[in-house]
GUSE-237005 format. One line per 10 residues: number of its first residue (from 1); for each residue x, y, z of N, C-alpha, C. Coordinates in Angstrom, 1 decimal, padded with zeros to 4 digits. Last residue first. Layout:
// GUSE-237005
NUM> X Y Z X Y Z X Y Z | ...
***
This chain:
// GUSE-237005
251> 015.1 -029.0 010.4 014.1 -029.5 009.1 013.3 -029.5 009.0 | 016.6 -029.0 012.6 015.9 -027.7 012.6 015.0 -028.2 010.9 | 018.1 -031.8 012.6 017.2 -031.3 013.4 016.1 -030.0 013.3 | 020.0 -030.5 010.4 018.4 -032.0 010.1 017.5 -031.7 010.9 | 021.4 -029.0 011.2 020.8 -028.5 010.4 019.5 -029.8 010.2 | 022.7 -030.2 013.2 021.8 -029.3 013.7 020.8 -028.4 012.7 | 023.9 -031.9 011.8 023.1 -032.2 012.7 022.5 -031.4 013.0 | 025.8 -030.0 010.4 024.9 -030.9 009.3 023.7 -031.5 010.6 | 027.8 -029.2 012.0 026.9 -028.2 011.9 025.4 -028.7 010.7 | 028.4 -031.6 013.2 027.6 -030.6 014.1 026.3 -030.2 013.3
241> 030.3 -032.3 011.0 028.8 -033.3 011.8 027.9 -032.5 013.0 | 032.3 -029.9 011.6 031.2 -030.5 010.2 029.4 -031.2 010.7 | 032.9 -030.2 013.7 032.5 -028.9 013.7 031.6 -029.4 012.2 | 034.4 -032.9 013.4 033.3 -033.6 014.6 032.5 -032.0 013.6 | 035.5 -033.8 010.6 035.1 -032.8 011.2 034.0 -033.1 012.2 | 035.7 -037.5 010.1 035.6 -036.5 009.5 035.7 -035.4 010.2 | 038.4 -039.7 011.8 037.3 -039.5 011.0 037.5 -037.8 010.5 | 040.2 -039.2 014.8 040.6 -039.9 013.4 038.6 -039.5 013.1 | 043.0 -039.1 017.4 041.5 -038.7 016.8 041.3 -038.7 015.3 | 044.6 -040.7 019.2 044.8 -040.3 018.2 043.3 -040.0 017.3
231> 046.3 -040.0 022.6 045.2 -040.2 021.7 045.3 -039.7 020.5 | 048.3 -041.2 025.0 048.5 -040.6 023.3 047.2 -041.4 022.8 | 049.6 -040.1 027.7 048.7 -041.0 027.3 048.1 -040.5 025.2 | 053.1 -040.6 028.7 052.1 -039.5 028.2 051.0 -040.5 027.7 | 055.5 -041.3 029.4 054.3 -041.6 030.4 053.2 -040.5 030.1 | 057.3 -039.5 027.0 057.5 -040.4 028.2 056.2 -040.2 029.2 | 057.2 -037.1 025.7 056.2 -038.3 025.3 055.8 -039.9 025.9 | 058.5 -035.1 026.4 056.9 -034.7 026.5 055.9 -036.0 026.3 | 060.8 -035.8 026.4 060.6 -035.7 027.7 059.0 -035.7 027.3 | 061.5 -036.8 023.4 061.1 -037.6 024.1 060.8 -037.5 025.8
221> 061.3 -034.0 022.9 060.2 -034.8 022.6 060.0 -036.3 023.6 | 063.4 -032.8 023.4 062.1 -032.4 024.3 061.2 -033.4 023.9 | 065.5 -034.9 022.8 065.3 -034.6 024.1 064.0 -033.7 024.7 | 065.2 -034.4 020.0 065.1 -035.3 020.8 064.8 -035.3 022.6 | 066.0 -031.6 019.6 064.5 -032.2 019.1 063.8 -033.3 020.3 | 068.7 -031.2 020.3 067.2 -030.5 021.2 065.7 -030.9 020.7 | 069.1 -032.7 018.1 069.4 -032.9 019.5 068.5 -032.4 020.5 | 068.8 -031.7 015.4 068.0 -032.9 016.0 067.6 -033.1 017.5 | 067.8 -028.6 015.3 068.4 -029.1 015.9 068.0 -030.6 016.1 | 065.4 -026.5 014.5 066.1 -026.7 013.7 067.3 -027.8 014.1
211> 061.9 -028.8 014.3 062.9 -028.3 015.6 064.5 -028.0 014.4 | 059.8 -029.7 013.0 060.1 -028.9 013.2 060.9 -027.7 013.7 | 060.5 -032.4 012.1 060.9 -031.7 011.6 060.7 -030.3 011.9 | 059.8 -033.9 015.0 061.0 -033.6 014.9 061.8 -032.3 013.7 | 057.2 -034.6 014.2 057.4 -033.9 014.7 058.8 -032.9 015.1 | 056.0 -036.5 012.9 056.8 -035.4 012.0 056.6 -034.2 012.7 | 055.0 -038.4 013.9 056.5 -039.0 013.3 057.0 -037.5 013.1 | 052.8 -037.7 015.4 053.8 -037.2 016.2 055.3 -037.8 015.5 | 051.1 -035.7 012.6 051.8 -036.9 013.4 052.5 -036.9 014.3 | 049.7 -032.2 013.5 050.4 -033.3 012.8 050.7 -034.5 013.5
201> 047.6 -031.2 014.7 047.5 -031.7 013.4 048.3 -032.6 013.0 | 047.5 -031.5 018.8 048.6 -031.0 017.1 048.1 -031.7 016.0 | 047.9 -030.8 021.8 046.7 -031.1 021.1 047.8 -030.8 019.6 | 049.1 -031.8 025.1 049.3 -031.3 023.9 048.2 -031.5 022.8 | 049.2 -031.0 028.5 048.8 -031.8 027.4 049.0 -030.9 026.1 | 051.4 -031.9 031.2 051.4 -031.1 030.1 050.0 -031.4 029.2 | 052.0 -031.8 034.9 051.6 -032.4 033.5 051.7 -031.4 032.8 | 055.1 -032.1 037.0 053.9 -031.2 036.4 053.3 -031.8 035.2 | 057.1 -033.8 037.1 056.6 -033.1 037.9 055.4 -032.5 037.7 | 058.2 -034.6 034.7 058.1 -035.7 035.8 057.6 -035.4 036.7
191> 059.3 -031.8 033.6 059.2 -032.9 033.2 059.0 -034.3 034.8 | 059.6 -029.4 033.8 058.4 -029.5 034.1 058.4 -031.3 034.1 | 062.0 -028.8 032.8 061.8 -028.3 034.3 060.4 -028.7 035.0 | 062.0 -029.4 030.4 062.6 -030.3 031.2 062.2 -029.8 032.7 | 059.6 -027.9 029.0 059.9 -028.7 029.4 060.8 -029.6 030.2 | 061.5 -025.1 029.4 060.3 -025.3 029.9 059.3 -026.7 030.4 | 063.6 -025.5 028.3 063.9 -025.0 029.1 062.4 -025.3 030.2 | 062.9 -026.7 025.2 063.6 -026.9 026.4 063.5 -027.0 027.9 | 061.7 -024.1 024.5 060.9 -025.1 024.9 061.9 -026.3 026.2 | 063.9 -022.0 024.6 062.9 -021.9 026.1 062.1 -023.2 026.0
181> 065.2 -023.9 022.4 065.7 -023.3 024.4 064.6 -022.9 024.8 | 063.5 -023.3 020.5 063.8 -024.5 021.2 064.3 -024.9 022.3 | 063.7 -020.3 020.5 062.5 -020.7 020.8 062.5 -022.0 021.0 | 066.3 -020.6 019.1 065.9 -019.7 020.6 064.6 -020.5 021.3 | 066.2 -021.7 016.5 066.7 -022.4 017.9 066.5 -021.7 019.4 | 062.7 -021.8 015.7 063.7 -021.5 015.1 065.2 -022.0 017.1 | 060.1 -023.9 014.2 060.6 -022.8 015.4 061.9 -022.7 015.1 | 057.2 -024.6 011.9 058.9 -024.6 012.6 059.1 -023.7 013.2 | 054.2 -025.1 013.5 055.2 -024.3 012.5 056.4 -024.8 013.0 | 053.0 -026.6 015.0 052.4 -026.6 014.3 053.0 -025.9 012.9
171> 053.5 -028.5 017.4 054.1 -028.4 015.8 053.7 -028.2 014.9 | 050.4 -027.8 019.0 051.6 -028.1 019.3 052.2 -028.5 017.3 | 047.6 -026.8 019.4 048.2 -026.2 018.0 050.0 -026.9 018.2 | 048.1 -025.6 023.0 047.6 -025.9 021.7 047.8 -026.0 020.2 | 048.8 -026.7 025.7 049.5 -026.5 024.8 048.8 -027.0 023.3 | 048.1 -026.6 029.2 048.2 -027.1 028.0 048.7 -026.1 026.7 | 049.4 -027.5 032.1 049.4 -026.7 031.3 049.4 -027.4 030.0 | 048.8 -028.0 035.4 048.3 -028.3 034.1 048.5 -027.4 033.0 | 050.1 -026.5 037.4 049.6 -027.7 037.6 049.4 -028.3 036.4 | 052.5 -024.2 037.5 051.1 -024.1 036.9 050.9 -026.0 037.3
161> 055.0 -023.3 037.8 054.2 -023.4 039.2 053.2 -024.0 038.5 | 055.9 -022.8 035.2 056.4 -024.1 036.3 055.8 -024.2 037.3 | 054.8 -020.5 034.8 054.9 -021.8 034.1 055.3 -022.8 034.6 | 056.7 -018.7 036.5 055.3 -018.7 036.8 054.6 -020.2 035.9 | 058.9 -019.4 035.6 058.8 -019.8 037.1 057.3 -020.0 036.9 | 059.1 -018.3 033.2 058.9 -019.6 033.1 059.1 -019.9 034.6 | 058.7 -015.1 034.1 057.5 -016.5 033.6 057.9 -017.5 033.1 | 061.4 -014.8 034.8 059.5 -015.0 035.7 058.8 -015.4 035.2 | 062.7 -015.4 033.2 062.6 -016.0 034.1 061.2 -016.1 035.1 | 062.2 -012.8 031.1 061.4 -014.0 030.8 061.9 -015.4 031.9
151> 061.6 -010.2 031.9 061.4 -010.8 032.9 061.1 -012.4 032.2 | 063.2 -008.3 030.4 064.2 -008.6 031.1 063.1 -009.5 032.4 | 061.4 -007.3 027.9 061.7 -006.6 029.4 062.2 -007.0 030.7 | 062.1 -009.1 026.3 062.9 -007.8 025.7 062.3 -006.9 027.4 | 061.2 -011.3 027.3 062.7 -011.3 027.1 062.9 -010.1 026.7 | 058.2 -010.8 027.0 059.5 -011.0 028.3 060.5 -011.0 028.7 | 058.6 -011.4 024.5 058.1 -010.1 024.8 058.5 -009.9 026.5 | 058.9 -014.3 024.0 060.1 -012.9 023.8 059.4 -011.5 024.5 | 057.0 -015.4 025.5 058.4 -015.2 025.8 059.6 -014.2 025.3 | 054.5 -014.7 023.9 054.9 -014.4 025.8 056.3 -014.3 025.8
141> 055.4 -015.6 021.9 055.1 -014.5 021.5 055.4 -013.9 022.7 | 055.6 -018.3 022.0 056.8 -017.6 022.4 056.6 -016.5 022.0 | 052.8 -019.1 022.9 053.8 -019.0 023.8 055.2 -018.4 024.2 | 051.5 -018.5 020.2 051.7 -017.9 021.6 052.5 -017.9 022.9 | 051.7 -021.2 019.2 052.9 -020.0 018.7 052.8 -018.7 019.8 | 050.4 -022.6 021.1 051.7 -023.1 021.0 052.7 -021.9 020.0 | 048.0 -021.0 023.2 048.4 -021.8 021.7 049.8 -022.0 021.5 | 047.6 -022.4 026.3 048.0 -021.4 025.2 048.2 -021.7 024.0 | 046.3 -022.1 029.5 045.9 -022.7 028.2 046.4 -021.8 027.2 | 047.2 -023.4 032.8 047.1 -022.7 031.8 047.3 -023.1 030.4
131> 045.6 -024.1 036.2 045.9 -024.4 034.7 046.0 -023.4 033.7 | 046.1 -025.8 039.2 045.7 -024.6 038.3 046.4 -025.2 037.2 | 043.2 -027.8 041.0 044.1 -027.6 040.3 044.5 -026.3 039.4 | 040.1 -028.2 041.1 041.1 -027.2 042.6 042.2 -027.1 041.8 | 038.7 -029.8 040.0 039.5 -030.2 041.4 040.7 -029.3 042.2 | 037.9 -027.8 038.6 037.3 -028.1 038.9 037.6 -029.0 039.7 | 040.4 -027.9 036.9 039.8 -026.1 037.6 038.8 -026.8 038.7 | 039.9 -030.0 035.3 041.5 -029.6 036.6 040.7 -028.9 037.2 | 038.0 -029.4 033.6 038.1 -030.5 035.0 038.8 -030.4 036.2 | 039.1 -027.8 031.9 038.1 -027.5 032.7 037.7 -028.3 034.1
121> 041.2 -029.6 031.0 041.3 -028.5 031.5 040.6 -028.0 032.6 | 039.4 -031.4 029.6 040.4 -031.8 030.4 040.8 -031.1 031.5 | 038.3 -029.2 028.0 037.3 -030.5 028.7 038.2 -030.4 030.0 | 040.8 -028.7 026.1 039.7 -027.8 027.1 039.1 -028.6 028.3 | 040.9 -030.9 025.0 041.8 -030.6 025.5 041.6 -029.4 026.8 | 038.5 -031.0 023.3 038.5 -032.6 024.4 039.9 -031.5 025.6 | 038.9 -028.9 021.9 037.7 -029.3 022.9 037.8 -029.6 024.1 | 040.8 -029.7 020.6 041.4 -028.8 021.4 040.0 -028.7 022.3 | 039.8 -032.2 019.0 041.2 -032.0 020.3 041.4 -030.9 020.8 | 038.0 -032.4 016.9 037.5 -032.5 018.8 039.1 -032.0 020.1
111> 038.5 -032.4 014.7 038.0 -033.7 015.0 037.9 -033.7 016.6 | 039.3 -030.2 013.4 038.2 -030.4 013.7 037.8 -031.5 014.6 | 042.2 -031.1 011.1 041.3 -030.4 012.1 040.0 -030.5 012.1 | 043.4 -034.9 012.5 042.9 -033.9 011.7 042.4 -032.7 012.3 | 045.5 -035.6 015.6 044.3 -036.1 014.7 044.4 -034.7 013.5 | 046.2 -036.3 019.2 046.5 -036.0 017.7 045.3 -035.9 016.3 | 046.9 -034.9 022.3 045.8 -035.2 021.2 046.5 -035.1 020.0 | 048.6 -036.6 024.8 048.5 -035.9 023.7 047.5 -036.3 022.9 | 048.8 -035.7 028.3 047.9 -036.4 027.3 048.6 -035.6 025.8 | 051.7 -037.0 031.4 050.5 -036.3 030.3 049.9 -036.6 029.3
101> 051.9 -037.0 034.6 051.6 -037.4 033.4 051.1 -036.7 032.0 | 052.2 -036.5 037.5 052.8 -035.6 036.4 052.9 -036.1 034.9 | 050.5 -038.1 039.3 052.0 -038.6 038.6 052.4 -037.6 038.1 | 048.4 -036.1 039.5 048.7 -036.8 040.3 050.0 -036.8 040.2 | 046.8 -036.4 036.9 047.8 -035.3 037.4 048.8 -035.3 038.6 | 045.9 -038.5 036.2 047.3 -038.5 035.7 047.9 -037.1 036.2 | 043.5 -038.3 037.4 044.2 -038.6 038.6 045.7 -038.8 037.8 | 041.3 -036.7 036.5 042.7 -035.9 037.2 043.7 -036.3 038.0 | 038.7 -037.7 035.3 038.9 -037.5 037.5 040.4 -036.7 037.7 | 039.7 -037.7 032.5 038.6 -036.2 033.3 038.5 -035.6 034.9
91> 040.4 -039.8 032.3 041.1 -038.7 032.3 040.9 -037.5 032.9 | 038.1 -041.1 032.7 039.1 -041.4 033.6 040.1 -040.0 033.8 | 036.6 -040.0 030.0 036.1 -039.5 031.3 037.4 -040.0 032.8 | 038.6 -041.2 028.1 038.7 -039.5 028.4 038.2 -039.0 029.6 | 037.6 -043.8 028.4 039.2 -043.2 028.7 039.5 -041.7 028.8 | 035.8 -044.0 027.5 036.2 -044.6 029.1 037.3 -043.8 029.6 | 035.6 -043.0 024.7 034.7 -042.5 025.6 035.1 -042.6 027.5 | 037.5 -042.9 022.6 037.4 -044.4 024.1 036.6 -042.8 024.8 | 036.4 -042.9 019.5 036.9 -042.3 020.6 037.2 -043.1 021.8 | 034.8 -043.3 017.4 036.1 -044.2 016.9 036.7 -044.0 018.8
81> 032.5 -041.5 017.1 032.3 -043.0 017.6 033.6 -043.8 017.7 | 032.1 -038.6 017.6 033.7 -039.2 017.6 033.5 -040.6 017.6 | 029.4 -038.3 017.9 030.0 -037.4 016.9 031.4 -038.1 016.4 | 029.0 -039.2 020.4 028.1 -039.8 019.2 028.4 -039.5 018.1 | 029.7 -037.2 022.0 030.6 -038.2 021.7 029.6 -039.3 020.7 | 030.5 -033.8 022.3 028.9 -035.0 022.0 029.7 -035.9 021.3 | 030.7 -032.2 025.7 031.5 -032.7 024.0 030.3 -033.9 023.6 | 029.4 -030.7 027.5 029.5 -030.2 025.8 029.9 -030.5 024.8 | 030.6 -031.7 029.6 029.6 -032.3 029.2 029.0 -031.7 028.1 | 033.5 -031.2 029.4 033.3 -032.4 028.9 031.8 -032.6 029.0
71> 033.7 -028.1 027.5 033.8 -028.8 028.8 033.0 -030.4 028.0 | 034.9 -025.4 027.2 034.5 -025.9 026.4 034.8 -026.9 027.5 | 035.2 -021.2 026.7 035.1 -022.5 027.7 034.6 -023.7 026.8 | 037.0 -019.0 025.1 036.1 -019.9 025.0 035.8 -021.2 025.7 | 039.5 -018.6 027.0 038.9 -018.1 026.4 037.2 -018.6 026.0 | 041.1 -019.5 029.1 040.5 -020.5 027.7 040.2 -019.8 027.0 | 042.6 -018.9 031.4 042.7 -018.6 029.6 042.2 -019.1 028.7 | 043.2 -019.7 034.0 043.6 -020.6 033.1 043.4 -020.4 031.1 | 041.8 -017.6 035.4 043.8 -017.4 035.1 043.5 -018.8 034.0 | 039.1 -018.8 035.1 039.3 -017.3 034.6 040.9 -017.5 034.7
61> 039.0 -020.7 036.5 039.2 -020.8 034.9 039.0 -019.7 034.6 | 039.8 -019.9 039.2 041.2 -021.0 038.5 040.3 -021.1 036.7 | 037.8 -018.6 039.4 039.2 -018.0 039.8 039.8 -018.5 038.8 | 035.8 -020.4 039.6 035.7 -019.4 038.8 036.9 -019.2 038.6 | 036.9 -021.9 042.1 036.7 -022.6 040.4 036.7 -021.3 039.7 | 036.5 -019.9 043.8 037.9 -020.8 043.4 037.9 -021.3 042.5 | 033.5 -019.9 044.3 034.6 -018.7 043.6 036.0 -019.2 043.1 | 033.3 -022.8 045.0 032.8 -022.1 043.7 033.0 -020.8 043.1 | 033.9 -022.9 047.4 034.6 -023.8 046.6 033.9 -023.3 044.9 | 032.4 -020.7 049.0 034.2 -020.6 048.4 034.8 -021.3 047.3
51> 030.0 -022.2 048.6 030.4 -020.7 047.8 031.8 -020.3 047.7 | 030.6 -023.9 050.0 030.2 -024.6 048.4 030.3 -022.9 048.1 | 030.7 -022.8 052.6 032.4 -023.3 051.7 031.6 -024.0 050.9 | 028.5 -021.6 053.0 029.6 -021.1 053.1 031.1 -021.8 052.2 | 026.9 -024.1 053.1 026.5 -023.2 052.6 027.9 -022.6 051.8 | 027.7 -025.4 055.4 028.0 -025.7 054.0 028.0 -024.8 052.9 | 027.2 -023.4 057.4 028.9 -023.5 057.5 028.7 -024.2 055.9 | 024.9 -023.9 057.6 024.9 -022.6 057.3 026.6 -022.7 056.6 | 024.2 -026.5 058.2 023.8 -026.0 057.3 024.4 -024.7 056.5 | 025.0 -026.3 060.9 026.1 -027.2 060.0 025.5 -026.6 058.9
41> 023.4 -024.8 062.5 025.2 -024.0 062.0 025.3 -025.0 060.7 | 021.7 -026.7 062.1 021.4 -025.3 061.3 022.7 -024.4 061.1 | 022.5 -028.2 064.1 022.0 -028.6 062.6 021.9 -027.5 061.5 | 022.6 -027.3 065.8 024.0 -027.9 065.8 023.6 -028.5 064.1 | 019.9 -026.3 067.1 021.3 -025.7 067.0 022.5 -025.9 066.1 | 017.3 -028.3 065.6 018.5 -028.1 066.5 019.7 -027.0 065.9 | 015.1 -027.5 063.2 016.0 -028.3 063.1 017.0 -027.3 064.6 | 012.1 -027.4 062.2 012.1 -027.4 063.8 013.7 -028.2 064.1 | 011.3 -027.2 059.7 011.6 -028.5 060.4 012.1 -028.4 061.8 | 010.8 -024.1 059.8 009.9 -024.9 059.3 009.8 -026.9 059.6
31> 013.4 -023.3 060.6 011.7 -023.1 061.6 010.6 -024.2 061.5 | 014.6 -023.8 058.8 015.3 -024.0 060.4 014.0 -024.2 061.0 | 013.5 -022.4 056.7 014.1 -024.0 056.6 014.0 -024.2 058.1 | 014.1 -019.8 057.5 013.1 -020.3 057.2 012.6 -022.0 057.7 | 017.3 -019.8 057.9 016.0 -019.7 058.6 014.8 -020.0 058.8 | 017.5 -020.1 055.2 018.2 -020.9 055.8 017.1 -021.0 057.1 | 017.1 -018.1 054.3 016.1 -019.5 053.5 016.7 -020.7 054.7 | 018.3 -016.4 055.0 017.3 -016.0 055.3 016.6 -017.4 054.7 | 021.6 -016.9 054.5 020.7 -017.1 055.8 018.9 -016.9 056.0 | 022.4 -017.2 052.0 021.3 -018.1 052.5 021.1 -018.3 053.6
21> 024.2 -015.1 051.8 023.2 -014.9 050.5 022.5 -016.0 051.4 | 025.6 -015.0 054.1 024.5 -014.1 054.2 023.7 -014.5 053.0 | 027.0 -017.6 053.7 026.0 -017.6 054.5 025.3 -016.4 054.4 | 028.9 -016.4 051.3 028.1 -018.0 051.5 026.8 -018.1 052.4 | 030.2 -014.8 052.9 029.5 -013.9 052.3 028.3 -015.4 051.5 | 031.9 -013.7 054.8 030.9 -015.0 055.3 029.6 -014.9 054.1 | 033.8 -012.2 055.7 033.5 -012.4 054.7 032.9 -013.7 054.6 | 033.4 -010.6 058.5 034.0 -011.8 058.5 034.3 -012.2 057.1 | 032.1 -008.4 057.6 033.1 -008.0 058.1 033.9 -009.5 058.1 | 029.2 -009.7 056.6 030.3 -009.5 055.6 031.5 -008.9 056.3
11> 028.7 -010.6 059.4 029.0 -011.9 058.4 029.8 -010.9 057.0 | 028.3 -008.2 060.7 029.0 -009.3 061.0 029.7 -010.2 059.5 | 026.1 -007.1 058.4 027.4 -006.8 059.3 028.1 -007.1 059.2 | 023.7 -008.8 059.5 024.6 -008.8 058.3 026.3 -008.1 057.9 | 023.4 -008.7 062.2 023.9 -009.9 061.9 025.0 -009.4 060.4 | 022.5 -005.5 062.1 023.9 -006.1 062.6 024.5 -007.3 062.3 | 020.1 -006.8 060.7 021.1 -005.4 059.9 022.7 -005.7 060.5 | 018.6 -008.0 063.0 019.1 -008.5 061.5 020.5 -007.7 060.8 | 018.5 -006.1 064.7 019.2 -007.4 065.3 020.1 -008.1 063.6 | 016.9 -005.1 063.8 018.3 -003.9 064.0 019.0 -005.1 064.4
1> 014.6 -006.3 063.4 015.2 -005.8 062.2 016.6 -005.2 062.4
***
């Protein structure tokens, strides 16, 4: 027992804290198949880094902001029939992150994009990638409020370091010209480097009208829209056909 109590010790002074939750099953295990030396470290050592690689996930979708988690095996695609089902799970492995590619969602409300955009999200977290999730009038709520404490460089550094940043509710109001400098500012620095995704009600024809400036229209849009993969979500309220599904079901 005094042998045990020291092991434990050990392992939380090392923070080996993977292996203490499953040394004792581990043991067990070990006895019961009569497994070698070299078999039972390896066991223990997995143990250990599936519990690192599983606080790191937590980590990365706790800073990433969802708020409300929403993931791709919670989206019910029987709901979106019109959807490329192929093409969002491709999306899903994270290899447009890779390139610094990006996705845009378009469509009606309801119809799944800030979900799907979440999903997306959630996936990154899930190869290790970081991510951050904001509503698109939120953004420059961050930034002035930055700007009146003299750190709004630090957070578009900190924005710039981010791997995946999405961007909810994109055009969804006019902005005024300050707040097309930090978009600007935000996009170009991120442009070809870092992905984006965007989720927005409106067309992407009418998107221009929201910027007071053609010029700075141009140039952020066409940075956001270059090697971007552009879905366009179409039918009724996926949150409609839910909530009528789940009403048949309970009949």
């Amino acid at each position: 027992m005094e042998h045990d109590a020291q092991l434990k010790i050990q392992l939380n002074r090392l923070k080996l804290s993977g292996i203490l939750d499953t040394l004792d099953m581990r043991l067990l295990e070990s006895q019961q198949n009569q497994l070698d030396y070299k078999s039972f470290l390896s066991l223990v050592l997995q143990d250990e880094l599936e519990a690192r690689q599983m606080r790191k996930t937590k980590r990365l979708l706790r800073r990433a902001h969802f708020g409300h988690e929403q993931t791709l095996e919670s989206f019910d695609f029987s709901l979106a029939p019109a959807l490329n089902a192929t093409l969002i799970r491709e999306l899903a492995t994270c290899r447009f992150l890779e390139d610094g590619e990006g996705v845009i969602l378009t469509g009606p409300p309801g119809t799944g994009k800030t979900h799907l955009a979440k999903a997306l999200g959630h996936a990154a977290c899930r190869h290790y990638y970081t991510v951050y999730f904001s509503k698109f009038h939120r953004l420059f709520v961050d930034f002035a409020q930055a700007d009146l404490a003299g750190r709004s460089e630090k957070l578009l550094k900190t924005l710039l370091k981010i791997d995946l940043l999405i961007l909810d509710d994109f055009a969804f109001q006019k902005i005024d010209q300050a707040r097309s400098e930090y978009l600007y500012n935000l996009v170009d620095r991120r442009y070809g480097a870092t992905s984006i995704i965007l989720t927005s009600n409106r067309a992407m024809t009418d998107w221009m009208g929201i910027f007071p400036d053609p010029v700075i229209a141009g140039a952020i849009l066409d940075r956001l829209t270059h090697q971007a993969c552009q879905i366009q979500l179409t039918g009724e309220s996926i949150r409609k056909k839910w909530a009528q599904k789940n009403l048949t079901e309970h009949l």
